[in-house]
C-alpha positions as semicolon CSV with decimal commas, in nm:
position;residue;x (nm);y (nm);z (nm)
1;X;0,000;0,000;0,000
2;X;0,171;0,356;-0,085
3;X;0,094;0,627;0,089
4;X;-0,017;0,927;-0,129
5;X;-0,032;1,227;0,099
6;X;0,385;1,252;0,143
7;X;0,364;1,224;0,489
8;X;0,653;0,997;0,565
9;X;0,616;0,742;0,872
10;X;0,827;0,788;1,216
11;X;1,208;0,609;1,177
12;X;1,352;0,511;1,484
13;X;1,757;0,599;1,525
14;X;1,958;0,319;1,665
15;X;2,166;0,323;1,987
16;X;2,458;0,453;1,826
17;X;2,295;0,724;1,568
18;X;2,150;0,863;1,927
19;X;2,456;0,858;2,096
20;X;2,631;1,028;1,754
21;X;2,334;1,316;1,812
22;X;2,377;1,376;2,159
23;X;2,785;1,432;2,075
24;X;2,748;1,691;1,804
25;X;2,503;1,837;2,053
26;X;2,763;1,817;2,296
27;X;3,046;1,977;2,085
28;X;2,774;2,245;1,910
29;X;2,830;2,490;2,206
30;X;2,483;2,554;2,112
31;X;2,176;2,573;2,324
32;X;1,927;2,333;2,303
33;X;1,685;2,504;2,111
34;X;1,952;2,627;1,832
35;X;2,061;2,289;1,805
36;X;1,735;2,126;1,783
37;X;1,641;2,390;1,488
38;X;1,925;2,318;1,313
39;X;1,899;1,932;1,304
40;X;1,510;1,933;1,284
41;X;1,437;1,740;1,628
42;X;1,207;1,834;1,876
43;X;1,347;2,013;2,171
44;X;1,107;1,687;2,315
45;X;1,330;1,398;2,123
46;X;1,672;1,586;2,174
47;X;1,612;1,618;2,549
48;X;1,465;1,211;2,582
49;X;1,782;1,107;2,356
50;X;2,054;1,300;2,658
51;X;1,859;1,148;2,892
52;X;1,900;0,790;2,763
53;X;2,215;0,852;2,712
54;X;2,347;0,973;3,016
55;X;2,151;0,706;3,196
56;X;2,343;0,429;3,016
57;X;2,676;0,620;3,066
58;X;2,642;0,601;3,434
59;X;2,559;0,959;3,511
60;X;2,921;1,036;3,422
61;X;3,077;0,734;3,541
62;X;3,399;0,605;3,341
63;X;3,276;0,280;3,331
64;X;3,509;0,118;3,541
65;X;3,300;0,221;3,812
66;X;3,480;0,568;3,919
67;X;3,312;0,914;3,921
68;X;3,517;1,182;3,893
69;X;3,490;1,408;4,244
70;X;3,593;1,725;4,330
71;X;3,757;1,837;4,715
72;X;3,591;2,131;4,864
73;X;3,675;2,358;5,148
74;X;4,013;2,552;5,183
75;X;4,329;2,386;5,282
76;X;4,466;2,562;5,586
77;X;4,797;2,465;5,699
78;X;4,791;2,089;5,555
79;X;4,400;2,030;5,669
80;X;4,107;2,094;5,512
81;X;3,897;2,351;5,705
82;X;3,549;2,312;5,730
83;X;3,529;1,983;5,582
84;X;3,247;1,722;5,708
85;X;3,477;1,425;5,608
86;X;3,260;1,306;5,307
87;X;2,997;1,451;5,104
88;X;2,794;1,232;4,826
89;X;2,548;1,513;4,634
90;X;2,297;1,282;4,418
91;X;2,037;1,372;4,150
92;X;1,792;1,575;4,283
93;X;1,975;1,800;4,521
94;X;2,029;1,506;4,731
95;X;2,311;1,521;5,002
96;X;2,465;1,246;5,222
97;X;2,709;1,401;5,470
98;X;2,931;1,211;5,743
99;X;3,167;1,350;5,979
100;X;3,543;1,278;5,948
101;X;3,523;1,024;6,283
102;X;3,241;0,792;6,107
103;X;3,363;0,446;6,130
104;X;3,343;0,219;5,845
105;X;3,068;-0,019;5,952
106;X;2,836;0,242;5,951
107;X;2,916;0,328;5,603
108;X;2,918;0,007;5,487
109;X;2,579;0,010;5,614
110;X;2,443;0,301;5,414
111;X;2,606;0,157;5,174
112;X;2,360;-0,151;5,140
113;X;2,043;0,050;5,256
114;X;2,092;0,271;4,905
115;X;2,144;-0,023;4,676
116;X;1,859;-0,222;4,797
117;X;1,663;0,136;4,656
């Protein structure tokens, strides 16, 4: 059956042609919307296609497991001052804080409670 109107049906991209957007998206240094206008996606598509993307990439995980961190607080005279001993900031604004004396049990603990979630 042909279709005589011109419209021309939906075509899915494949894992890789998605990941192949989402770089030149990446490397545009344009916003979304310029981007979107120039490739003739939906600012809809583009933003479901970085999500996927990031998902399967671990949230910016290396694969290996690692996520890159970065130290805060100002190093005064070979200590950091006003440090809480470890921070973990999650999606969604969410913070886990422990003091520098926490013992390891109990973060081997929290540890299991948030990958049962």
């Amino acid at each position: 059956m042909t279709n005589d109107t011109g419209v021309v049906g939906k075509t899915r991209r494949t894992a890789a042609e998605i990941e192949q957007v989402v770089r030149e998206y990446e490397s545009s240094g344009l916003n979304r919307s310029q981007f979107c206008r120039r490739q003739g996606l939906t600012l809809g598509v583009l933003n479901r296609y970085l999500r996927r993307v990031h998902e399967t990439s671990g949230n910016g995980a290396s694969g290996d497991g690692l996520v890159a961190v970065e130290l805060a607080g100002k190093k005064v005279s070979g200590e950091w001052a006003g440090s809480c001993g470890l921070a973990v900031i999650l999606a969604k604004g969410r913070r886990i804080a422990v003091s520098g004396s926490f013992d390891a049990s109990t973060l081997q603990r929290l540890v299991q409670v948030l990958e049962r979630m």
